[in-house]
DRENPAVO-578876 format. One record per residue (C-alpha): residue number from 1; x, y, z. Coordinates in steps of 0.5 Angstrom, whole numbers, plus 500, padded with zeros to 3 digits. Layout:
BEGIN
{i:NUM, x:X, y:Y, z:Z}
...
This chain:
BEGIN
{i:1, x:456, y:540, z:513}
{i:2, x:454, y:533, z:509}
{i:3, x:449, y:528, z:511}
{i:4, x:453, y:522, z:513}
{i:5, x:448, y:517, z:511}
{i:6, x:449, y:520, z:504}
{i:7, x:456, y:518, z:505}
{i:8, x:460, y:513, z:501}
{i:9, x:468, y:512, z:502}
{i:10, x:471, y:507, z:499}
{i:11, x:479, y:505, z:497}
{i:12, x:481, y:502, z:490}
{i:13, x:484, y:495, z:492}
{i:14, x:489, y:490, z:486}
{i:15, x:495, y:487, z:483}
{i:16, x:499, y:492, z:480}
{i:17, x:497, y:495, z:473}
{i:18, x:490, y:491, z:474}
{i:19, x:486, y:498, z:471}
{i:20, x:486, y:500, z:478}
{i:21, x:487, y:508, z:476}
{i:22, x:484, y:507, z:470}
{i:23, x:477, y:505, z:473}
{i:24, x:477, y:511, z:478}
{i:25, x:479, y:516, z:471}
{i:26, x:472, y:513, z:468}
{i:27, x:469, y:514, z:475}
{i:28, x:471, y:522, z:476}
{i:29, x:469, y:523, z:469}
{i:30, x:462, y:520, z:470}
{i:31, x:461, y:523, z:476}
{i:32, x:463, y:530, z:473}
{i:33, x:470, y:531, z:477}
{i:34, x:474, y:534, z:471}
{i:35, x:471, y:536, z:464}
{i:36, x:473, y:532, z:457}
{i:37, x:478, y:538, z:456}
{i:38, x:481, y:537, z:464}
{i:39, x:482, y:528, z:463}
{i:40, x:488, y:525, z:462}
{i:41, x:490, y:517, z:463}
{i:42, x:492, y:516, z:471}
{i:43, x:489, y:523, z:473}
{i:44, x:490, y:520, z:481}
{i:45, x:498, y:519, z:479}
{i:46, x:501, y:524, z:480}
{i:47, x:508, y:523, z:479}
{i:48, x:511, y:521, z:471}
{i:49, x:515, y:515, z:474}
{i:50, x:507, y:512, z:477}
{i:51, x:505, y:514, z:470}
{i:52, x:510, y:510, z:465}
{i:53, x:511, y:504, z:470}
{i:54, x:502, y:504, z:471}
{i:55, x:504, y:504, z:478}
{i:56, x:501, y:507, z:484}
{i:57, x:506, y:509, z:490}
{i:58, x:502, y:514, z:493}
{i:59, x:495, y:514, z:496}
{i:60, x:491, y:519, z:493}
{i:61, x:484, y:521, z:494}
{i:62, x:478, y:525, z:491}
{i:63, x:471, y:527, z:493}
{i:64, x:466, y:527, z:488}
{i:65, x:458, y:528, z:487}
{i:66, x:453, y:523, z:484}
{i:67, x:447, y:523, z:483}
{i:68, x:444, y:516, z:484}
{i:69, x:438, y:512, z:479}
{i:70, x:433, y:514, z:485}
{i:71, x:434, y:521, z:484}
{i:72, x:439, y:521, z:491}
{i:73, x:445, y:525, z:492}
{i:74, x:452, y:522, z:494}
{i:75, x:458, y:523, z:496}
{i:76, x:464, y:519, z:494}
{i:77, x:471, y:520, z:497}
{i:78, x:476, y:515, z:493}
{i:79, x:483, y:513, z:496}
{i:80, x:487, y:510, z:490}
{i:81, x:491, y:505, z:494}
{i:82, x:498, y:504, z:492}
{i:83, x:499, y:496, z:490}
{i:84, x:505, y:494, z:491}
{i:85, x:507, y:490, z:498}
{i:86, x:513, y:495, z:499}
{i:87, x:508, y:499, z:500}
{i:88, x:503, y:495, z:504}
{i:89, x:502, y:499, z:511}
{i:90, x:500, y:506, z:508}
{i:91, x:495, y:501, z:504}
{i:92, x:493, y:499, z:511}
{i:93, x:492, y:506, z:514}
{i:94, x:488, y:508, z:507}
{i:95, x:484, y:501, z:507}
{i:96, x:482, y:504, z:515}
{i:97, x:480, y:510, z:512}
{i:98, x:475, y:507, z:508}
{i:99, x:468, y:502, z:510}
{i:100, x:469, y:498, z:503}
{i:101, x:474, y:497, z:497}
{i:102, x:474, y:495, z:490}
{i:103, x:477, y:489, z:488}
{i:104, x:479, y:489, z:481}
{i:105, x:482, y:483, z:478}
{i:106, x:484, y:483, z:471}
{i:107, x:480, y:478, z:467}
{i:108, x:486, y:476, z:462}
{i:109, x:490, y:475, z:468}
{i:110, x:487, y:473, z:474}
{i:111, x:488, y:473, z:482}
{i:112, x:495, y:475, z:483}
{i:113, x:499, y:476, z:488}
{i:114, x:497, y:482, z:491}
{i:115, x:490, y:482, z:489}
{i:116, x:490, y:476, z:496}
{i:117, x:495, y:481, z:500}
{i:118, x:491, y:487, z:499}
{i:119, x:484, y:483, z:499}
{i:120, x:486, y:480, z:505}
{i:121, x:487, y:487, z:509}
{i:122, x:481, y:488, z:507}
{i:123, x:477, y:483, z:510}
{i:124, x:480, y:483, z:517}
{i:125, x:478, y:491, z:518}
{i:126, x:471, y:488, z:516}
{i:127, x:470, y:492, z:508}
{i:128, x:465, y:490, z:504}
{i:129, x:468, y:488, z:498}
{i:130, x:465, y:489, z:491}
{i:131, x:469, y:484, z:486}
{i:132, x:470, y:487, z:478}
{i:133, x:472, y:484, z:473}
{i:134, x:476, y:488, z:469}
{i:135, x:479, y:489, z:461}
{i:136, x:472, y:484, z:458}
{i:137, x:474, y:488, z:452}
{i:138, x:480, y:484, z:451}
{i:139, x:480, y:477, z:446}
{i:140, x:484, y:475, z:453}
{i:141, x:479, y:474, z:457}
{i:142, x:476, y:470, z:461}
{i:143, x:471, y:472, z:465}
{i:144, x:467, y:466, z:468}
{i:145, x:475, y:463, z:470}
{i:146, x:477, y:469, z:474}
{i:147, x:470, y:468, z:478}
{i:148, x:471, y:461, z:480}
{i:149, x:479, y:464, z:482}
{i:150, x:476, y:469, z:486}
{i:151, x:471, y:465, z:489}
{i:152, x:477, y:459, z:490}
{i:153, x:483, y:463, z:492}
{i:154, x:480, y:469, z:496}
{i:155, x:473, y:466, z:498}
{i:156, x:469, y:472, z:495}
{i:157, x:462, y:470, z:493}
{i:158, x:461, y:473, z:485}
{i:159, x:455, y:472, z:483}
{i:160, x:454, y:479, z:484}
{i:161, x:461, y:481, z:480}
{i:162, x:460, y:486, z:475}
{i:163, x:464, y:485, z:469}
{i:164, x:467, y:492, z:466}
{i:165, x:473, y:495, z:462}
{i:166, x:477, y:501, z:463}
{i:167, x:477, y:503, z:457}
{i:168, x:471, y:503, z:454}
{i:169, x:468, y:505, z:460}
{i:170, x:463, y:499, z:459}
{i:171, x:460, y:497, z:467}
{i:172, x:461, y:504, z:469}
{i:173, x:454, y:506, z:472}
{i:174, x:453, y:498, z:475}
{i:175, x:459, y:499, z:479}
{i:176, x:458, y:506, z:481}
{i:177, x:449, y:503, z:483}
{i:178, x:454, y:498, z:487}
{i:179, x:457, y:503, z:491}
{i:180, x:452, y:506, z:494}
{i:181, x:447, y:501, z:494}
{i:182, x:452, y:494, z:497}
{i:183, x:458, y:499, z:501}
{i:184, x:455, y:502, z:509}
{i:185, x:455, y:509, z:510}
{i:186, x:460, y:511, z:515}
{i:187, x:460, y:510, z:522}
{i:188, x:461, y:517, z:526}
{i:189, x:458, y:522, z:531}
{i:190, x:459, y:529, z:529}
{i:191, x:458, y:532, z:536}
{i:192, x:463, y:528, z:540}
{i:193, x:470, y:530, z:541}
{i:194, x:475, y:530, z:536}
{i:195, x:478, y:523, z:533}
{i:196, x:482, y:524, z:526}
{i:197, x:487, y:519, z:522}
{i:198, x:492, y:521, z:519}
{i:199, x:492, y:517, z:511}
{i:200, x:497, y:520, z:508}
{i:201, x:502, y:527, z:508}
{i:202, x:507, y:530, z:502}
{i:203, x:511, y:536, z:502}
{i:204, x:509, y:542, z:498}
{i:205, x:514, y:546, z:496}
{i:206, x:508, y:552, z:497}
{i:207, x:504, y:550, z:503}
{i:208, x:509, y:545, z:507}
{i:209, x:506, y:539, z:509}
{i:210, x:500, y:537, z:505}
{i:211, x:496, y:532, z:511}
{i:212, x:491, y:528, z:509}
{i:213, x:485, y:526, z:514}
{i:214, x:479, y:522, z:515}
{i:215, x:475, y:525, z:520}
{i:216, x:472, y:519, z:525}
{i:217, x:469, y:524, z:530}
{i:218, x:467, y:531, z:531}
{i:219, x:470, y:537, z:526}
{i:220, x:476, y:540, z:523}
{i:221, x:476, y:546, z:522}
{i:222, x:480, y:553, z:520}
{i:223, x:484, y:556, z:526}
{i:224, x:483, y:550, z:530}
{i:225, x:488, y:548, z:535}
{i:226, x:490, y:540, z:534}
{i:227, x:495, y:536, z:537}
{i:228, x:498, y:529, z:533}
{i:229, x:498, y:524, z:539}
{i:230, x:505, y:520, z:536}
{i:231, x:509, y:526, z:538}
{i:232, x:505, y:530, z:542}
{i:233, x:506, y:537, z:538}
{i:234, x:501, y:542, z:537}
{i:235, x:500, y:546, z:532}
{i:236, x:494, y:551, z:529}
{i:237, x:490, y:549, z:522}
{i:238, x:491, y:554, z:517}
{i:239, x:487, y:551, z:511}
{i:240, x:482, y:546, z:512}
{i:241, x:480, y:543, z:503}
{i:242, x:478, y:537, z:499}
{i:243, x:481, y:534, z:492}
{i:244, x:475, y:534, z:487}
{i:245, x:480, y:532, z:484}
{i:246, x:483, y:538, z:484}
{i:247, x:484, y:542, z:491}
{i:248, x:478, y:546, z:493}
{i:249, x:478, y:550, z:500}
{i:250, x:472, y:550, z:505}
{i:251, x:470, y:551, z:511}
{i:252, x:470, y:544, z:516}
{i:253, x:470, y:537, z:515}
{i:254, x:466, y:533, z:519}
{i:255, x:464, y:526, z:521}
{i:256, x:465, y:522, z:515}
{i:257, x:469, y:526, z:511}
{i:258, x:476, y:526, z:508}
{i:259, x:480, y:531, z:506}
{i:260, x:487, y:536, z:507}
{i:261, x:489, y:540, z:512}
{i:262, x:495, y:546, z:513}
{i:263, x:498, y:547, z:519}
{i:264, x:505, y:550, z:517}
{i:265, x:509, y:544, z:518}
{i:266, x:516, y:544, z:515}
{i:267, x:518, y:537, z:516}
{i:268, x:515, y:530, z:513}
{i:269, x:518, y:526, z:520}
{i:270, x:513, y:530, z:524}
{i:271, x:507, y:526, z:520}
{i:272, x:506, y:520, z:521}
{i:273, x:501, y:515, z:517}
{i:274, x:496, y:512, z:521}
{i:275, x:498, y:517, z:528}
{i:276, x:491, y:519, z:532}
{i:277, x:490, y:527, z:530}
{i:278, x:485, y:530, z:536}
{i:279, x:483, y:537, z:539}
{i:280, x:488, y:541, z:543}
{i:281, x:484, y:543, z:548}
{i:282, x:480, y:538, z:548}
{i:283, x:483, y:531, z:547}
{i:284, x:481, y:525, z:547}
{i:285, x:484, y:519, z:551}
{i:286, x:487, y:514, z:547}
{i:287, x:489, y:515, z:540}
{i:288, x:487, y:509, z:534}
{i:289, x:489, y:503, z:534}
{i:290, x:493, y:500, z:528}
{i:291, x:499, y:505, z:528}
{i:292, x:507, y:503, z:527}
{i:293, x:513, y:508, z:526}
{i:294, x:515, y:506, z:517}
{i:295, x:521, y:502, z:519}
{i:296, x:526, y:501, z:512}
{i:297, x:527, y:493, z:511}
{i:298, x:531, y:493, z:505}
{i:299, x:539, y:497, z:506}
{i:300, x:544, y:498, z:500}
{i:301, x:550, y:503, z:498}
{i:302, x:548, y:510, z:493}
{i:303, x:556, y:513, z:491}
{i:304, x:556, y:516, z:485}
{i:305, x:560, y:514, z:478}
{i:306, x:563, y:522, z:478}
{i:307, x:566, y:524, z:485}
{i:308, x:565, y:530, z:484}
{i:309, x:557, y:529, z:484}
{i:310, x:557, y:528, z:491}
{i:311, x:554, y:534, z:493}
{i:312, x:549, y:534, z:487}
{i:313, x:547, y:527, z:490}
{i:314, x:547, y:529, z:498}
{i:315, x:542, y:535, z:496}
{i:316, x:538, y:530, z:492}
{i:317, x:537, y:525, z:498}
{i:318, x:535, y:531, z:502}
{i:319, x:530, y:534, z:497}
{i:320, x:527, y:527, z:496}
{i:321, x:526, y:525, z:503}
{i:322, x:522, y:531, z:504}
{i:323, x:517, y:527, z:500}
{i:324, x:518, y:521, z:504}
{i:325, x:518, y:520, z:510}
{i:326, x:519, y:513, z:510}
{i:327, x:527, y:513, z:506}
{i:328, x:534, y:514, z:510}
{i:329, x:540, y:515, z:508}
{i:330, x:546, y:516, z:512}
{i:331, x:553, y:518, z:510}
{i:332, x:559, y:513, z:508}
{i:333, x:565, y:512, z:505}
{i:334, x:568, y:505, z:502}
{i:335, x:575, y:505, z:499}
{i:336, x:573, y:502, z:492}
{i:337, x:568, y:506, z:491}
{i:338, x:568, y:514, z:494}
{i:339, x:564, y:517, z:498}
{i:340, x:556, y:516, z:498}
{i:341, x:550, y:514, z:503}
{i:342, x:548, y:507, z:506}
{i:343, x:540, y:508, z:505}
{i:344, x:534, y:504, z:508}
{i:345, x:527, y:502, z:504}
{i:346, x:520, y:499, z:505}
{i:347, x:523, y:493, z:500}
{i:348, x:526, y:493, z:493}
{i:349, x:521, y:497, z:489}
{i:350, x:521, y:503, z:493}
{i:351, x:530, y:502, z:492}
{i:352, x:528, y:502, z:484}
{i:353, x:523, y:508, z:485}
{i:354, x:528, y:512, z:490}
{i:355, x:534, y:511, z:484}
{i:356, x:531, y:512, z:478}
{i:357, x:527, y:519, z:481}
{i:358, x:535, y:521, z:483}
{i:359, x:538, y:519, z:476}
{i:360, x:532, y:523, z:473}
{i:361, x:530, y:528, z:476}
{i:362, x:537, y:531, z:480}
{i:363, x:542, y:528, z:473}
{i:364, x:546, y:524, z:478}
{i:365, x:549, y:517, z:475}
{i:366, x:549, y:512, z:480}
{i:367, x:553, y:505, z:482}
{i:368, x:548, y:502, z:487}
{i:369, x:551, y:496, z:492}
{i:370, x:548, y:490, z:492}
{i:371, x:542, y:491, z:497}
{i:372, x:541, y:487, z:503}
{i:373, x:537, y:486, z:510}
{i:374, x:539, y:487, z:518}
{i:375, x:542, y:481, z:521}
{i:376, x:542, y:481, z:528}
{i:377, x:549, y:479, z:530}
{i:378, x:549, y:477, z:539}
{i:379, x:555, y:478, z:541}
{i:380, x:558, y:474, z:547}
{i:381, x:557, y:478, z:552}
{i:382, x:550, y:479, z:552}
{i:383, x:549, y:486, z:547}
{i:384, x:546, y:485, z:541}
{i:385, x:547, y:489, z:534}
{i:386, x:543, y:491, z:528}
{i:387, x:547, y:490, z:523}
{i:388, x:545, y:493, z:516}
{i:389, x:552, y:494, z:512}
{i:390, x:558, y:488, z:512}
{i:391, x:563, y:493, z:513}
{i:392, x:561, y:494, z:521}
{i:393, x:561, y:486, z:523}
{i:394, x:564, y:485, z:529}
{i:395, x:570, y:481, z:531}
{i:396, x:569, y:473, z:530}
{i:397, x:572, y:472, z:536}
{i:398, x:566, y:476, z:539}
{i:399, x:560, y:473, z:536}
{i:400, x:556, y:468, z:540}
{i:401, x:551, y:467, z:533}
{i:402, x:548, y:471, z:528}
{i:403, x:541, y:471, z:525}
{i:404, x:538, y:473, z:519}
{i:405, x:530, y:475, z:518}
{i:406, x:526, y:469, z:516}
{i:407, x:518, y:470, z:512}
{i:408, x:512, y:466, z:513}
{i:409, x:510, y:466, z:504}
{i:410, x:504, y:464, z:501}
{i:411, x:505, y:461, z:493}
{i:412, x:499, y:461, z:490}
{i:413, x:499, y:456, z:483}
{i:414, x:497, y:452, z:478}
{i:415, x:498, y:445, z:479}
{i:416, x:501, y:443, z:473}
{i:417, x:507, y:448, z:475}
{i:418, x:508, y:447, z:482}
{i:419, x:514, y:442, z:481}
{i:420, x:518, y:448, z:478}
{i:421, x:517, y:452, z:485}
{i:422, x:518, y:447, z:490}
{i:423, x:524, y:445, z:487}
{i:424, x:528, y:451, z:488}
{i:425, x:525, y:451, z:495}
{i:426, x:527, y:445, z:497}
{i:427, x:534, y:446, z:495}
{i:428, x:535, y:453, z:500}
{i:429, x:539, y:452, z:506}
{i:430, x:534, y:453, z:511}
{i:431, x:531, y:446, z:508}
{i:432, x:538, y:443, z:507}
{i:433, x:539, y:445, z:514}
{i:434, x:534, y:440, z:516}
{i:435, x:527, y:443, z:518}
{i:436, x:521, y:440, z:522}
{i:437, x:516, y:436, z:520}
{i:438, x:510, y:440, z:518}
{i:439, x:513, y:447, z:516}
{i:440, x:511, y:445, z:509}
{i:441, x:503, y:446, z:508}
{i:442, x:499, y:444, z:501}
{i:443, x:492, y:446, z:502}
{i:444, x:487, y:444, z:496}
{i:445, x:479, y:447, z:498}
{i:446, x:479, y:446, z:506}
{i:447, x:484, y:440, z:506}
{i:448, x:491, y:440, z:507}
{i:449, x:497, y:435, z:508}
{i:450, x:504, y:436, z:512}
{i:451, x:511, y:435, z:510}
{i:452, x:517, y:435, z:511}
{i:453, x:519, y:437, z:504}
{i:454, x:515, y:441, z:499}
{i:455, x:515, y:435, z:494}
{i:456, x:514, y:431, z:500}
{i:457, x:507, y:435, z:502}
{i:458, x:505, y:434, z:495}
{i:459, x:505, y:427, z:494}
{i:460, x:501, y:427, z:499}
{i:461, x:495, y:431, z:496}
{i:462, x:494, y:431, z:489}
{i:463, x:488, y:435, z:486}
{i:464, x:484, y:434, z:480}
{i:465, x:488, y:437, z:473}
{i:466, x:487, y:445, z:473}
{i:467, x:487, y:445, z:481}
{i:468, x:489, y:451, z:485}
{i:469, x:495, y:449, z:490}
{i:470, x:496, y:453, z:496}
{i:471, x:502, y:452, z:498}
{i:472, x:503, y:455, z:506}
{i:473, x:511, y:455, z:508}
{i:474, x:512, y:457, z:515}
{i:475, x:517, y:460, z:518}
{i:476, x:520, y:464, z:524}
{i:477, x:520, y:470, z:523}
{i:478, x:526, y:474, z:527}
């Protein structure tokens, strides 16, 4: 059993290929993880296609050993975040897996999209946030422009930044002393009643559902009865281990601790990300707030250039639902195209991934409709239908209207370029509809002017050459 005051769980938080998984390869070396012999680029992805895109798409975590400057033993438990917004509810589970985060920005590049969004969930669950500078090796970089960007965009304070490179290792050992020194141990009490959350689940073909926990309260321990509160099943645990990165199995996880469990489950869809797991025989009364069923956004059909590979596709679409809890498919038939599926997913990079993995990994060829969102359509008699494929639309005659998803967005850019995304904005239908004044927002610092259009906004608020314009876009959201 470890000392929770000697504990440090944190998540790894950035935009796409900003040297997150890099950075955490040089931490789990430093700490000694993996021996020279072991290492490779991006240990923490598993899978090939997370390697050559230098994207993360599942959470993955690590328990490591350091040693600090003051001679004092730690623990470590890293949750390598995914980074794209596709993904953004497991980073919201993972995130409250953790007390604090790492923000990396790249110093050539600066704050970009995801950096806000991830940083932001983040904050709102109270994370201590310690900003890094990444890829000063680079001839590209800019160090003291990146801080002023963090510190005007996401309102993080740099004076303590560490500036470091992935890969050189540079500022390796001032993030590590930063961890253990800025990041709060956990909160959590040993000896009450069971409370876990359940971060991540995969299927193993060996072992079944690989689930992974951070335990909030109590212990976990093998041959204990648990119960997951989103379904109320019970099941028996037959493993109980830890990634250090590669899986240990040890007798109990406790208060503060992140690990795996084995119940025997066969089925993903009884593991929910976010759900509450508690003692069977002991339960607790409400389970964690925060958790939501995955819900797919994004809809399109899959068909098979070959008919005669439909049963190579369906058998693929099976084999990788049990890897992904998240995706749907069901079966269709369109009479240009042939049999195929109408699939569900989190948005269009979890399309791309679920297509390029059926053409690589199941040697399908594949034509793919163009994807689409759910409309609701409300029907003259009161009944309304969620309608994901064009071909189930109702009758005209039947149809009192008919709406489409609207989104509140945030465009954050330089002002010189800002004319070139106002324009195209201004040309939607939404805007040519006629929209209220003030659904157009610029913020300059703690300033802000309304609209009727973008441009209109803009005219209003002119900041000096260089500033960075928040443009806040309101919408309702259906």
């Amino acid at each position: 059993m470890s000392d929770i005051k000697r504990i440090r769980n944190f998540s790894i938080i950035a935009h796409i290929d900003h040297g997150k998984s890099t950075i955490a390869d040089r931490i789990i070396h430093k700490c000694g993880g993996l021996t020279d012999r072991e290492m490779k680029q991006q240990v923490l992805d598993s899978m090939d296609i997370e390697r050559e895109r230098g994207i993360t798409i599942k959470a993955q975590t690590v328990k490591l050993n350091y040693k600090a400057k003051d001679g004092t033993e730690y623990i470590l438990n890293i949750i390598d975040t995914p980074g794209h917004v596709d993904f953004g509810y497991e980073v919201s589970r993972s995130l409250s897996a953790c007390e604090g985060s790492l923000l990396i920005v790249d110093s050539t590049q600066g704050v970009e999209a995801q950096t806000l969004a991830n940083v932001y969930q983040a904050l709102e669950i109270n994370h201590e946030v310690i900003p890094i500078l990444n890829k000063i090796d680079l001839p590209a970089s800019d160090v003291e422009k990146t801080k002023t960007e963090i510190e005007d965009v996401v309102g993080i304070e740099t004076t303590n930044a560490i500036s470091c490179s992935g890969k050189t290792g540079e500022g390796i050992d001032e993030i590590l002393e930063a961890i253990i020194n800025k990041l709060p141990a956990p909160n959590g009490v040993i000896d009450q009643k069971l409370k876990c959350l359940l971060v991540d689940s995969w299927y193993d073909s060996y072992l079944g559902v690989v689930i992974l926990v951070r335990v909030i309260n109590g212990k976990l321990k093998k041959n204990m009865k648990v119960r997951l509160m989103s379904n109320d099943q019970e099941y028996t645990i037959e493993k109980v281990g830890v990634f250090t990165p590669k899986p240990n199995d040890i007798d109990e996880l406790s208060s503060g601790e992140i690990g795996f469990i084995i119940t025997g489950i066969k089925s993903l869809s009884e593991t929910k990300v976010g759900d509450t797991i508690c003692d069977a025989s002991d339960p607790i009364d409400k389970p964690l707030p925060g958790f939501k069923p995955s819900k797919p956004v994004v809809f399109c059909g899959l068909f098979p250039v070959d008919s005669s590979e439909y049963q190579k596709l369906k058998d693929g679409l099976a084999k990788l639902k049990l890897n992904d809890a998240s995706f749907s498919y069901e079966a269709e038939s369109s009479s240009a195209l042939g049999l195929g599926f109408r699939c569900g997913f989190l948005g269009l990079l979890h399309l791309e991934i679920i297509t390029e993995r059926l053409e690589r990994e199941f040697d399908v060829n594949l034509i793919t409709t163009t994807p689409g969102v759910i409309y609701k359509v409300h029907k003259n008699k009161g009944e309304v239908l969620d309608l994901q494929n064009p071909s189930n639309m109702p009758d005209p005659s039947q149809i009192e209207k008919i709406e489409e998803p609207w989104i509140k967005s945030t465009i954050i850019g330089m002002e010189a370029g800002v004319v070139k995304v106002i324009s195209p904005i201004d040309d939607t239908p939404a805007a040519q509809a006629g929209i209220k004044a003030g659904d157009f927002i610029v913020k300059i610092g703690k300033e802000q002017v309304q609209g009727k259009t973008l441009m209109e906004a803009v005219k209003l608020m002119r900041g000096p050459v260089g500033t960075s314009i928040n443009l806040t876009v309101r919408r309702k959201k259906c």
